[in-house]
C-alpha positions as CSV (number, residue, x, y, z in Angstrom):
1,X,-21.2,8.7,2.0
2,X,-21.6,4.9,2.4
3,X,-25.3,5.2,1.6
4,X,-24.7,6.5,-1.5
5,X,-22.1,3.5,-2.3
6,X,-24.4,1.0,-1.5
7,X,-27.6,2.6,-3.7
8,X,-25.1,2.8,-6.2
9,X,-24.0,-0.5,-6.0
10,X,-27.3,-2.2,-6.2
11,X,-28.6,-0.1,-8.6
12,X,-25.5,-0.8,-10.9
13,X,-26.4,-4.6,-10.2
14,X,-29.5,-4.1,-11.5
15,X,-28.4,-2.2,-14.4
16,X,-25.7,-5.4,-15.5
17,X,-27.8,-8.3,-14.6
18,X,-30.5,-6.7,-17.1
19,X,-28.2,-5.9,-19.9
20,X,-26.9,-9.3,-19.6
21,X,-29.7,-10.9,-20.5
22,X,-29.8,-9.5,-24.0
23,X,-27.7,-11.8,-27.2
24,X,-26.4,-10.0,-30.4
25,X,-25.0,-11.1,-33.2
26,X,-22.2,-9.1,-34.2
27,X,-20.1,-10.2,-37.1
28,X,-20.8,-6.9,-39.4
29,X,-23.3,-4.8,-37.7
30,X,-24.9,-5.3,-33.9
31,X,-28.0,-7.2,-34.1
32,X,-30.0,-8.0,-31.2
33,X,-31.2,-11.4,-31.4
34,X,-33.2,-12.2,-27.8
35,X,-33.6,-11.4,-24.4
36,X,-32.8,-14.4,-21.9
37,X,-34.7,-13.8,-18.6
38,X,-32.7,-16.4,-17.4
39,X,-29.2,-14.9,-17.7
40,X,-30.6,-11.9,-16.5
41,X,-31.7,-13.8,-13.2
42,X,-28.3,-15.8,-12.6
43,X,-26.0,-12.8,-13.4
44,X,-28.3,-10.7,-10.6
45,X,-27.5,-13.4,-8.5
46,X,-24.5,-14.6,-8.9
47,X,-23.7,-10.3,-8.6
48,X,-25.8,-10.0,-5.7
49,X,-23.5,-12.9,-3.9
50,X,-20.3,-11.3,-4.7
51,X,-21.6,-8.1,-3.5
52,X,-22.8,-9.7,-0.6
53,X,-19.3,-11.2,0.6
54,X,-17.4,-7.7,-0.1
55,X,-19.7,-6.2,2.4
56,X,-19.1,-8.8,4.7
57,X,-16.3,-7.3,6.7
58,X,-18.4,-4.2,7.3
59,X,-21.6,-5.9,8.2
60,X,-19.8,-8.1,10.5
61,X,-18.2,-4.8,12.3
62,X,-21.3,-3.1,12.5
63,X,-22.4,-5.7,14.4
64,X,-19.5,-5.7,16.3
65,X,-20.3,-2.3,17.2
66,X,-23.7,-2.4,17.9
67,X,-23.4,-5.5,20.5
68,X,-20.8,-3.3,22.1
69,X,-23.6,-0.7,23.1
């Protein structure tokens, strides 16, 4: 089960960090006004880093574990 966690999670990240990129103007009606590659790029990032320290703890234990074989 924690494989499919962790596909999920990444493709999830994906999925924000690329819907993030995208501006609308939306006093009456939703208008999409650009596409910022860059925003797109910093929110995958800045994701992938807070992903990356709540998987800490078990990275650090399988480790743990491994060195203990």
């Amino acid at each position: 089960m924690k494989n499919i966690y962790r596909s999920f999670s990444w493709i999830m990240l994906v999925v924000i960090s690329l819907f993030a990129g995208f501006t609308a103007n939306i006093d009456r009606h939703y208008h999409w006004e650009s596409y910022s590659p860059y925003l797109s790029v910093k929110t995958f990032l800045f994701l992938a880093l807070v992903l990356m320290i709540l998987s800490l703890p078990e990275i650090i234990i399988s480790f743990i574990e491994r060195k203990k074989l």
